[in-house]
Each structure stands twice: as structure tokens, then as C-alpha cells.
C-alpha positions in Angstrom: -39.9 -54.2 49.7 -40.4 -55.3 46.3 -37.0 -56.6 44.2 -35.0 -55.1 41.6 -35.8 -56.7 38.8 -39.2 -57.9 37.5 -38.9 -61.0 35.1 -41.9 -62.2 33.4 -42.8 -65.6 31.6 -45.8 -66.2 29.6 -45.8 -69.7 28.8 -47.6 -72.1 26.3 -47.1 -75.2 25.3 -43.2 -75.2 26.7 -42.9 -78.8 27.9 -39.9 -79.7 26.0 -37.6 -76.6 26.9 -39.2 -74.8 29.9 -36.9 -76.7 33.1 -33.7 -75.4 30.9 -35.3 -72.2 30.6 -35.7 -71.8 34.0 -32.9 -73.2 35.3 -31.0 -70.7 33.6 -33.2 -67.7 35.1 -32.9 -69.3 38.5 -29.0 -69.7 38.0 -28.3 -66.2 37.8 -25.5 -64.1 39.4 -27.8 -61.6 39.9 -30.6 -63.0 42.0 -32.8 -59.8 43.9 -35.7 -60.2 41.3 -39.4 -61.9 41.1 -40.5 -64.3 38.1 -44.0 -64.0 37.2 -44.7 -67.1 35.2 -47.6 -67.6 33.5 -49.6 -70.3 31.7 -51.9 -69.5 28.7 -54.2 -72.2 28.7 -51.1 -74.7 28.5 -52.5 -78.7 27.3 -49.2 -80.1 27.8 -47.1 -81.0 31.3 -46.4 -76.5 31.4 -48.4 -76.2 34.2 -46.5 -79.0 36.3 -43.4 -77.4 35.4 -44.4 -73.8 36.5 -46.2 -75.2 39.8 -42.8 -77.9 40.7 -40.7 -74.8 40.7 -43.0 -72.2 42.4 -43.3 -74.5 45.2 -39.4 -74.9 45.3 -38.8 -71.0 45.0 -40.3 -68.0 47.1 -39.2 -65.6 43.5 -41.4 -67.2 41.7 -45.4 -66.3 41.4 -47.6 -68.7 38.8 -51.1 -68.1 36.9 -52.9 -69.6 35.0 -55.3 -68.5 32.0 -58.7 -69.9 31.4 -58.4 -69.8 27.7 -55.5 -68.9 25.4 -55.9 -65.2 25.2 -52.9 -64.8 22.6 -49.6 -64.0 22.7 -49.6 -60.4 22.9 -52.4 -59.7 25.2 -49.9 -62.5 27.4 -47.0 -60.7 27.2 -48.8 -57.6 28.7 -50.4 -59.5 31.7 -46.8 -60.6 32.9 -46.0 -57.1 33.0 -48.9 -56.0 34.2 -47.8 -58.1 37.6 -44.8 -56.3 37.6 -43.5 -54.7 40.7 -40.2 -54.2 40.3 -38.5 -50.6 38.6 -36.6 -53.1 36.0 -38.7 -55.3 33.6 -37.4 -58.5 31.0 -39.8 -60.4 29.3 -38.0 -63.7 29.0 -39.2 -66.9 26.7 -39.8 -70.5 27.9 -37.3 -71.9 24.4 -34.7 -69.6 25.2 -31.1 -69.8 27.5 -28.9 -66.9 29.3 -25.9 -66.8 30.1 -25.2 -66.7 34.3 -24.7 -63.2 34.3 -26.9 -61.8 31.6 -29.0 -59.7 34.5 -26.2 -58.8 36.4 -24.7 -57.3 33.1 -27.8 -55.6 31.9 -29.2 -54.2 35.5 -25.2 -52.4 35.2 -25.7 -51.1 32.3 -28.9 -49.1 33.1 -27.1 -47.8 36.5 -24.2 -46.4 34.8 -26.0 -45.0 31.7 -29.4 -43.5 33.2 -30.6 -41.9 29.8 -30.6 -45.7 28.0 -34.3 -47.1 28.8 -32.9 -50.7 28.0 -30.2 -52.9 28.4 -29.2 -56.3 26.3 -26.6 -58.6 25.3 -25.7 -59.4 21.8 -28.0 -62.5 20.7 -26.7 -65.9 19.3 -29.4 -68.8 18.1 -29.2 -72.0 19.4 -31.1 -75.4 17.9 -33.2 -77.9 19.9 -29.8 -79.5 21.1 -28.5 -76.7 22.9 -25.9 -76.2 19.9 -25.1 -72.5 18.6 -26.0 -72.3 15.2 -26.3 -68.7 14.4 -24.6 -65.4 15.9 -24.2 -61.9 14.5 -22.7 -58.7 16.6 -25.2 -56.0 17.2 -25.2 -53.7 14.2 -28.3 -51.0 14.9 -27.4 -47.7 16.0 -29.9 -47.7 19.1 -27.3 -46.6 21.7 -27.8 -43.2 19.5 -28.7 -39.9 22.0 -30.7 -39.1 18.6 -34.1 -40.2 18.4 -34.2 -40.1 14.7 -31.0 -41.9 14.4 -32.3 -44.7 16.5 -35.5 -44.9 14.4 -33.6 -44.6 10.9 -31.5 -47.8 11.9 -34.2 -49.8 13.5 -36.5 -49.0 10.4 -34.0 -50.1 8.1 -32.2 -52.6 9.7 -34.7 -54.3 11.6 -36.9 -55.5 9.3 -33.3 -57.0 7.2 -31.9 -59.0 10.4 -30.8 -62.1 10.4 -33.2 -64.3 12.4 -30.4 -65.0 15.3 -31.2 -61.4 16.3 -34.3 -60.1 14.8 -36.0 -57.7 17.3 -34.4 -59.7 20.4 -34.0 -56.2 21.9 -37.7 -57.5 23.1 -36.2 -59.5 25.7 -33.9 -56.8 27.1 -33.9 -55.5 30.7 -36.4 -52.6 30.1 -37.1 -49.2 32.6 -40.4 -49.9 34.1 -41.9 -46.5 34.0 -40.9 -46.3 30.3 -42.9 -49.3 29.5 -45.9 -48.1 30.7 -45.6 -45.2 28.7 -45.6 -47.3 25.4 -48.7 -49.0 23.3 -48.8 -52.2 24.3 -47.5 -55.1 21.6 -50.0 -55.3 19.0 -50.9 -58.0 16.9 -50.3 -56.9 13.0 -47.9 -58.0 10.9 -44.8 -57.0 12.5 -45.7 -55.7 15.4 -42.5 -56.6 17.2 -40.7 -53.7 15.4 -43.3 -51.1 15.8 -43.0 -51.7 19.7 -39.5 -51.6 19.8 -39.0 -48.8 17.6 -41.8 -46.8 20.1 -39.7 -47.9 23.3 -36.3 -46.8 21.2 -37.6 -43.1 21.0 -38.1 -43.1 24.1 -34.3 -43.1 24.7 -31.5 -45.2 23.7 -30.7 -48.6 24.2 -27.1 -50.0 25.4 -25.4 -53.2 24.6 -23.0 -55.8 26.3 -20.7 -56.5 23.6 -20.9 -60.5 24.1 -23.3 -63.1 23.5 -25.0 -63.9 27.0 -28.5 -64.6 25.5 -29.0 -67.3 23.4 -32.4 -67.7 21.4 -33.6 -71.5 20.7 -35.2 -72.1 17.0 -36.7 -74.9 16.6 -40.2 -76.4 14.7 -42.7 -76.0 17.9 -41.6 -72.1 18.2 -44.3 -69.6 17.8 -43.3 -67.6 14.7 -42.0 -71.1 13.4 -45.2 -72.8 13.2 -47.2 -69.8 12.5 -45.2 -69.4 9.1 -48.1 -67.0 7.4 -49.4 -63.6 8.2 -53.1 -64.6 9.3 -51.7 -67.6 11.1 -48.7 -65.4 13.0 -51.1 -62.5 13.4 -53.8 -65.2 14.6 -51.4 -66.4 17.2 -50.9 -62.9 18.8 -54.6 -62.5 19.2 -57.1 -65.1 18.3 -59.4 -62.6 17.3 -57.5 -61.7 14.1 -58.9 -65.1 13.1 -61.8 -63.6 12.2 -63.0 -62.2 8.2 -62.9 -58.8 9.7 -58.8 -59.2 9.7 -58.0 -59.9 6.3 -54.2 -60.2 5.6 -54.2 -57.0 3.8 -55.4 -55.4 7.2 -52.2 -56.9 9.0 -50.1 -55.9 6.4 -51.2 -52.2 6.4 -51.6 -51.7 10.3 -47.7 -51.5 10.3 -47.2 -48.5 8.3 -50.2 -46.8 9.9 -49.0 -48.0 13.5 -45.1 -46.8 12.4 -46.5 -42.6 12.0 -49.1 -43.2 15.5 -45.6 -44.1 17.3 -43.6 -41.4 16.4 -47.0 -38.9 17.4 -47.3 -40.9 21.0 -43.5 -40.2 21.8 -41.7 -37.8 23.7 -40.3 -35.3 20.8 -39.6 -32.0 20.3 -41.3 -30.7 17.5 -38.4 -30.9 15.3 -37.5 -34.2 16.4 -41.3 -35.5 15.4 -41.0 -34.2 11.9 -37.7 -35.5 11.3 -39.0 -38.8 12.6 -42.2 -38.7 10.6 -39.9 -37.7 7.7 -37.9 -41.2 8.5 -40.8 -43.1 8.9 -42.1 -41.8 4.9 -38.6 -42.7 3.2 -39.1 -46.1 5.1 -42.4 -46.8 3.7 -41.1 -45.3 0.1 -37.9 -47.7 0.3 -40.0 -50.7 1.5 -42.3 -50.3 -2.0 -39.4 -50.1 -4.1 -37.6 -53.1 -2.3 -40.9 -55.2 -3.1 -40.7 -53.9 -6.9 -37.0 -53.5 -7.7 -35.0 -55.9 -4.8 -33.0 -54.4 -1.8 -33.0 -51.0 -1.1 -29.7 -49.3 -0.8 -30.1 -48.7 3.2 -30.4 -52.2 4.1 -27.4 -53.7 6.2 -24.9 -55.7 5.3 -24.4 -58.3 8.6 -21.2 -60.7 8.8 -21.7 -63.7 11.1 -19.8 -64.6 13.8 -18.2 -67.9 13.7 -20.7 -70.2 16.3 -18.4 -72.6 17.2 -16.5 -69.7 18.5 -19.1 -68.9 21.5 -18.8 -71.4 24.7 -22.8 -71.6 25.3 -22.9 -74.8 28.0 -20.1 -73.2 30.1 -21.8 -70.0 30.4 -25.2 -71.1 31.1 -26.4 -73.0 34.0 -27.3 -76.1 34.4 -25.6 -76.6 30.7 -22.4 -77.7 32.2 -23.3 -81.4 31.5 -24.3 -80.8 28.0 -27.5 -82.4 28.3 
């Protein structure tokens, strides 16, 4: 019988913060679910890691690539070995509190339209300390579609990086996934995906900060600071002259109307999405010319010192 929950963990390079990682997955109050970790190409001591605790636990399953395929194309393999109804990508930096599953898998029982459920986010540093934290201030739990696009088009691209499209690593409906292009590899790709799953139905929140996102030097959108270098990183074959940064740049728009054509609308729900997605594109040309456009959101943090991180996550307890 295959488990509840389907986690999966592309890994590369995670040396440094990959035991913590999943010593907080392991530690979890809810416990029926499979973690598919896997290696892309790893140089460093990743692959001992992953194979020390697949040998220790039956709920993990390990691969390997032969080569770095790229991020995206990474992310879409773990899932690809999904057998569970639920699915959470999950990141070898990053640290959950004990009962971040338990909370989300909840949250999708009691509201069956939502297609995904998450905590709010805080940001932690290479310490373990909580640096960063903002409430969740998008309007996905919306039962419109084109509310849910309006605030995610908006807002997302304006959010602090504590919280910027950390929906990704929400507890996600299987059968909804499927349904949605996979994560591409232009320049903010992140938000079309999650904008595509979010008209699929709405997403619900826990209102507390049980995930907790590590920024540090080594992380991938940290040391791929440039377009073609970030873009690269997704898919090594936007190395290449045919991939100009111009081409990343304009995939997003283009990829922003093909999501709203893919999803499940009405016919007066498409064209009122297609209509968001046009003043988006508008407002983001006058932001570049004239400064913030008048829809962007105005976020106030949350005191860090405020949120109890090593008491909630395990193996933290110590404050190692």
C-alpha cells in the first residue's frame, strides 16, 4: 500500500546542511510518507549522506544522476517517483518544524477544493538563527481564480525573499500536479508554475511559521545571482548562444498567457485571467520606467526573535 505522503529531495552539493535537513523530515509527527532523495551528480560527501540514511530508514529510496541534469528537470524526476496522493518538494538547506506535515496533510482533508497546503515561511542563516519572517499576505486561499492570479501576479514578484514563492514547497495534490507544465527554466519560472498550480484551485495556510528557509552564500539562486547564470542552473542547456538573456526575460510573459490557456476555466474566468495577466505585463513596464506600481504590497515583518525555531524543529533542541 503505498503511503500518504510523497516527499521528494533533489540534492546537489548539500554537504554542509543536508543531515539537519533530514533530520528534520525524519522527525516529523506525521510519519506515513516515502522520501525520494535524489543526487544530481553531487562532488561533495551528498551521496554518503543520502546512502547513511537510506540504509538506516525503510522511508527512504536514493538515486543518483549521471550528470547534473539541472535543477528543474531534478525537481520533476523526484516527482516523477512519486507514489503517494500528497506530494512536497522539500530542499536539502532548509528546516521544518515537527509538525509542518501533520498540519498541512489537515489542511487538505478538511478543505478538499484547496490543491495545496503550507505554513507561513521564516528565513533562517547558516547558524540556524531566524533572520527574516513575514505573515502570508497573497490572497491564494481565494475560491476565485482570478483573484488568486491578481495577487500572485502582483505580489509575488514584490516578496520579500523570506517568502518569495515558498508556496513551492507546500504539501501539493498529486493528481493536480500532473496536470500542470512542468517548472521551466526562464527567468522566473518559479512564479509562472505556482501561479499555473494556483488556478487550479486555491491554496490554504497554517497561520504560523513551521517552515523555515536557510539563505546562505552556497544556495542556488545565491550563487547564481544573474539571469543566464540562474536560468543556466535550472537547465544547463540555457548555457548555450541560443538562450540569450533577452530570451529568459521574455519566456515569462509569454509562459504567464500559455498558463492561463492550459487551466481549467470557464470561458469567462480565462478572459478575465488573460485580462489580469495584460495589466500585469502593462504595470511591470511602467514599474521599470516610472518605479513601483501602485498594486505592489506593502509587507511588515515580523519580529524574528519572536519565533522559537530550535524548539520546534528536531534535532535543533541542542542548538547546534
Amino acid at each position: 500500500m503505498p503511503p500518504r505522503l510523497s516527499i521528494g529531495l533533489p540534492v546537489y552539493n548539500n554537504d554542509d546542511f543536508l543531515a539537519e535537513s533530514i533530520d528534520a523530515l525524519l522527525g516529523q509527527t506525521f510519519s506515513d510518507f516515502e522520501l525520494i532523495i535524489s543526487s544530481n551528480a553531487s562532488t561533495d560527501g551528498t551521496d554518503d549522506i543520502c546512502r547513511e540514511y537510506a540504509a538506516r530508514d525503510s522511508r527512504i529510496r536514493f538515486f543518483r544522476q549521471d550528470r547534473n541534469i539541472g535543477a528543474a528537470p531534478h525537481h520533476d524526476f523526484v516527482f516523477r517517483k512519486a507514489q503517494a496522493g500528497l506530494f512536497k518538494w522539500a530542499s536539502g538547506d532548509d528546516l521544518y518544524a515537527r509538525d509542518l506535515l501533520e498540519r498541512c496533510v489537515d489542511l487538505l482533508s478538511v478543505h478538499p477544493e484547496a490543491v495545496l497546503a503550507h505554513s507561513w515561511t521564516a528565513a533562517v542563516d547558516s547558524t540556524g538563527t531566524v533572520v527574516q519572517a513575514f505573515e502570508y499576505p497573497l490572497a491564494t486561499d481565494s475560491p476565485d481564480p482570478r483573484t488568486r492570479l491578481h495577487s500572485m501576479l502582483f505580489g509575488g514578484d514584490d516578496l520579500p525573499g523570506a517568502i518569495r514563492a515558498d508556496d513551492f514547497y507546500g504539501v501539493i495534490r498529486s493528481d493536480v500536479l500532473r496536470k500542470v507544465k512542468p517548472h521551466g527554466s526562464f527567468h522566473h519560472a518559479d512564479q509562472t508554475f505556482m501561479c499555473e498550480l494556483a488556478l487550479h484551485g486555491p491554496f490554504v495556510q497554517h497561520p504560523d511559521f513551521l517552515y523555515f528557509r536557510r539563505h546562505h552564500p552556497g544556495r542556488a539562486h545565491q550563487a547564481n545571482p544573474s539571469i543566464k547564470s540562474w536560468c543556466s542552473n535550472l537547465d544547463p542547456r540555457r548555457s548555450g548562444p541560443l538562450h540569450p538573456t533577452v530570451r529568459l526575460l521574455a519566456e515569462y510573459p509569454l509562459m504567464n498567457l500559455g498558463m492561463v490557456a492550459r487551466a481549467p476555466l470557464s470561458a469567462r474566468d480565462r478572459r478575465r485571467c488573460y485580462v489580469e495577466v495584460a495589466r500585469w505585463m502593462v504595470d511591470r513596464g511602467l514599474q521599470r520606467s516610472h518605479g513601483r506600481p501602485e498594486d505592489s504590497l506593502e509587507i511588515e515583518p515580523v519580529e524574528p526573535g519572536s519565533i522559537p525555531m530550535r524548539s520546534l524543529v528536531a534535532g535543533q533542541q541542542s542548538g547546534s
